[in-house]
N, C-alpha and C positions, 0 to 999 in steps of 0.2 A: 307620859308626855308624848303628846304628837309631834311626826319628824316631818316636814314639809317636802314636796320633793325639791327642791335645790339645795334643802340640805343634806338629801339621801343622797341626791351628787356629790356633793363637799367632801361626804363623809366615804362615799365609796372614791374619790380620786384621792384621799388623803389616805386609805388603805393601799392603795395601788402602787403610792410614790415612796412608803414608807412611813411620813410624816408623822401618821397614827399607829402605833401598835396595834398588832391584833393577838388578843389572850394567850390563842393556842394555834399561832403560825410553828407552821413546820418551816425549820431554816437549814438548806441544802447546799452544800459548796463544792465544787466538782472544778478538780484543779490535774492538770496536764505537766509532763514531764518526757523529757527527750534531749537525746545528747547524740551527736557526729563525730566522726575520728578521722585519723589518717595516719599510720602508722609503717615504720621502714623496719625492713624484718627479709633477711634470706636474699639481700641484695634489689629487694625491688620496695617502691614506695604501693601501700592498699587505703581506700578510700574504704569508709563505710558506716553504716547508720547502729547506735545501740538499741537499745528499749527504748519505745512509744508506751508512757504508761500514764494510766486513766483510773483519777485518785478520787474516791465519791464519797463525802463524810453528810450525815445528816442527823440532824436532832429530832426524832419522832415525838418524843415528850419530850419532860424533864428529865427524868429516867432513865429512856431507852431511847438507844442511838443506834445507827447502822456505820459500816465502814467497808467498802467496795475497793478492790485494786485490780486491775484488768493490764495486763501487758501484750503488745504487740511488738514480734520480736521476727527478723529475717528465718527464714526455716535455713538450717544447715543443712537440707537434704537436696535444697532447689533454692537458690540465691533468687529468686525471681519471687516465691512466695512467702508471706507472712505465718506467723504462727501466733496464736491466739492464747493466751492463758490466762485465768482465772486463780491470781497469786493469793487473794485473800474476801472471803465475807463475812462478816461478824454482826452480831448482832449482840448488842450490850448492855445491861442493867445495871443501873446503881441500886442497889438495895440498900444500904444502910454506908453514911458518911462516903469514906474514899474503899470500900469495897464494894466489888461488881462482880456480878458472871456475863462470863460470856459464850457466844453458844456461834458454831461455824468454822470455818477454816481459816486458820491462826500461821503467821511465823509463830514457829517450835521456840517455846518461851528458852533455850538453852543458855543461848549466848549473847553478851552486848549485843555484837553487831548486828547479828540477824533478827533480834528482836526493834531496835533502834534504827536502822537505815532502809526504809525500802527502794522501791527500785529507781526511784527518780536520781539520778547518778549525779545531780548538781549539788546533794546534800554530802555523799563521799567525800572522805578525806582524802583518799587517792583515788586514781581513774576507777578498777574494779576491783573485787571480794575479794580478801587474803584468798589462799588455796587450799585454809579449813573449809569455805565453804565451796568452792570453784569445783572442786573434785569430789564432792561425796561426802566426805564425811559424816557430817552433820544433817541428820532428816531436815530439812528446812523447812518444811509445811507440818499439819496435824491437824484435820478436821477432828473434832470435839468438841468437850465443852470445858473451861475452867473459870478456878478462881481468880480473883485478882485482889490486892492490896496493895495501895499508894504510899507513899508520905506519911506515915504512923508514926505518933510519936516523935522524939527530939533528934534520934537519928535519922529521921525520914525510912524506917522500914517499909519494903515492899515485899510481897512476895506472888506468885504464880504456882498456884496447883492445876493440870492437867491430865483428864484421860480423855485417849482420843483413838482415833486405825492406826493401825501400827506401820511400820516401816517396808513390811512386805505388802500392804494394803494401799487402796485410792484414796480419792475423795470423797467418794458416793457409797464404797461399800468396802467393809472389814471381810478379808478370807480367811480370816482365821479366827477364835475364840479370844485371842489372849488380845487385851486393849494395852498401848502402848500408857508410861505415866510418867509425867514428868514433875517435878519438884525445883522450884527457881526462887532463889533468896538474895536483897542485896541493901544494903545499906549506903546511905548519903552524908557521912558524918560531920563533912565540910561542906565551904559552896565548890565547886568543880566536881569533887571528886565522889565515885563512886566507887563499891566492891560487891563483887556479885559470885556463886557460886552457884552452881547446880547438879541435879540427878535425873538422869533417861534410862528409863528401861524397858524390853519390848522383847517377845522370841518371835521370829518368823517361824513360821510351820513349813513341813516340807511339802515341796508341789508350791511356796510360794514364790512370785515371782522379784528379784533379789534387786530394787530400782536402784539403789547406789552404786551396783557393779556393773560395768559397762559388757563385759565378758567378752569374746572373741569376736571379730568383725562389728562389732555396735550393738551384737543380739542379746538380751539381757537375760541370763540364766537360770533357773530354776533353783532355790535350795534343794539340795539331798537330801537334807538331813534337818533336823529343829536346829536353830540357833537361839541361844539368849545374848541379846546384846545389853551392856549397861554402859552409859558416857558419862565421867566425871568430867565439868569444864570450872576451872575460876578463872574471872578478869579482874580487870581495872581501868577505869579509866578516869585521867583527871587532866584540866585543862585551867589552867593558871589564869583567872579574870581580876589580878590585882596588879601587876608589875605590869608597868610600860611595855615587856616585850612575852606577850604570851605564850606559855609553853604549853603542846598539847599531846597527851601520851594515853594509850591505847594498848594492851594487852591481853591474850585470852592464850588459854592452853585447854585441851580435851583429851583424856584418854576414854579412848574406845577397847574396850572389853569385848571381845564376840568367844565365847563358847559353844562347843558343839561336842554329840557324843561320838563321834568319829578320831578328830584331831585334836579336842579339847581345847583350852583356854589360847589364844591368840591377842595382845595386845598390839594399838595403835597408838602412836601421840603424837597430835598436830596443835601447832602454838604461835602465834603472828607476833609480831613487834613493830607498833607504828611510833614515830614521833616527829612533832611540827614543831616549828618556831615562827610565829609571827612578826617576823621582823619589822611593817608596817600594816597598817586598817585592811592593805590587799593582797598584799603579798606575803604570802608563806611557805618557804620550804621544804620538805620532808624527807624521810625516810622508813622500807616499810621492810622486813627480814620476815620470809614466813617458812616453816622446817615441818614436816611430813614425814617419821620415820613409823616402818613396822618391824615388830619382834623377831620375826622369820618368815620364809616365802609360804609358808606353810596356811597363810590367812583361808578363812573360811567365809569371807564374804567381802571384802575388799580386794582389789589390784595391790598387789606389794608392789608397789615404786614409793620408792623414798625420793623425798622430791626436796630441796630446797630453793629458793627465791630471794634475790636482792631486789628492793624499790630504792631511787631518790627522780625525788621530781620538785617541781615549783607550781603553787596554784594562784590563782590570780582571780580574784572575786571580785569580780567586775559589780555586782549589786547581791541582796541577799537570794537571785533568782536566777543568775547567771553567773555561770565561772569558768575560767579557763585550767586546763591542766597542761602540762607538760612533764612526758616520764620516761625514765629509761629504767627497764627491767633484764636482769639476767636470771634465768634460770637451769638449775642443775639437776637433768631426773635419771633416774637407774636405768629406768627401760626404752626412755625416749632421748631423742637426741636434746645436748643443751643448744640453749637459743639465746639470743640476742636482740631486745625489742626497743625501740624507742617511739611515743605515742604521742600525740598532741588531740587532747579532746576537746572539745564544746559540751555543757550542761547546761540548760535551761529550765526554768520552769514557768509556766503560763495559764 
């Protein structure tokens, strides 16, 4: 059948406006995140700006999809410039039903929050990261490739297998032989709630360079020595969607295991405790306890500061793209002085 041209116009303004599908459109959405503070701490009031981040999902097929996260963040070395990072890129396949692989640079499938929250700070429950992730502990990235599995089944099994560069390694290149592997299982038995458990394991070699330890003046250290590290983490988390007044609870614990043949076995356990109460549609609550403790000063790739943290704050969700926070946090560390903080945030997303 011949298409006349007014109707090759029809038909190209009706692809153009939507109106018409087209078979095999590529559909791209590219969604922005940024949150302001001001915060009274050590007798004076600070202003200042969190993460600008830049969230890019697109459907290449049916199949295969990408996921781009880009952060723009104040450099702490020069208040005047930005720092640019490249939080995550993936590339995804559905191969068969609700399992995928996927191939790029991942949050480390370990734990709820850091697999579930990225950086857009409007979706947090509280202002910022318990202090399992804030300080170290936990690798938060892992370029690789893993498995993935959704929703299986009547408990909604999931799971996450990973190998990727290790913990003494980049994003672009492994310096060492041994690939880090991660193992993440978790089940959805009811609606709210979930349970999750996981295993990390990984040895830096020696001459590599140690990214979780800050080391002396900010210079980050070299291992001595191999290290094997293993993380056992479980959480939970569950948030009441039946009773008039929503309850919402959040838990995770991690021990870190670091061995070496100098000083041998050194354990860590860092564990958070959040909980909300929705007392109205906007208004919610909270409270957040996060504990940091090491075995002895004797750690082989961590700072021993035992650190513990009180949150209570009120959030106030102004639409599902804007929220307001208010928090007051006390903190108690070994090596650093305790502090006394109270914050008032803005989150947005756009």
């Amino acid at each position: 059948m011949k298409i006349n041209f007014y109707s090759r116009i029809v038909l190209l303004l009706g692809l153009l406006v939507g109106v018409i599908p087209r078979a095999s459109a590529q559909r791209t959405h590219i969604r922005g995140f940024v949150d302001a503070l001001t915060y009274y701490e050590n007798g004076k009031v600070n202003f200042g700006l969190g993460e600008q981040d830049l969230f890019i999902t697109s459907e290449i097929t049916e199949r295969l999809s990408f996921l781009g996260e880009t952060v723009f963040r104040f450099s702490l070395a020069s208040p005047t410039n930005f720092n640019i990072s490249v939080e995550r890129i993936i590339l995804k396949y559905n191969y068969a039903g609700n399992h995928s692989v996927l191939l790029g640079k991942h949050h480390t499938p370990i734990n709820y929050w850091n697999d579930t929250y990225h950086h857009g700070r409007v979706f947090f429950p509280t202002i910022d990261r318990p202090l399992l992730f804030a300080q170290g502990i936990i690798p938060l990235h892992t370029t690789g490739v893993s498995l993935q599995g959704q929703n299986l089944g009547a408990i909604r099994f999931g799971y996450d297998a990973m190998v990727g560069n290790g913990i003494g390694s980049g994003d672009v290149v492994d310096n060492n032989p041994v690939k880090s592997v991660t193992l993440a299982v978790h089940i959805k038995p009811t609606d709210g709630m979930r349970l999750g458990a996981s295993l990390y394991h990984d040895a830096i070699s020696k001459g590599s360079t140690m990214h979780n330890h800050s080391g002396n003046g900010g210079v980050r250290p070299v291992a001595l020595t191999r290290i094997n590290q293993d993380i056992v983490t479980g959480s939970i988390s569950y948030t009441d969607s039946v009773s008039s007044r929503k309850f919402e609870l959040l838990a995770e614990s991690s021990m870190v295991s670091s061995q070496s043949d100098s000083l041998g076995m050194q354990r860590a356990v860092a564990s958070y405790v959040y909980a909300g109460l929705r007392l109205t549609e906007k208004f919610i609550p909270y409270v957040r306890f996060d504990d940091i403790r090491f075995t002895s000063n004797r750690e082989v790739y961590f700072l021993s500061d035992n650190t513990q943290s009180f949150v209570a704050g009120l959030r106030y969700e102004l639409s599902y793209l804007a929220v307001l926070k208010l928090e007051y946090q006390r903190a108690n560390s070994h090596l650093h002085s305790n502090h006394d903080r109270v914050t008032f945030q803005v989150a947005v997303g756009f």
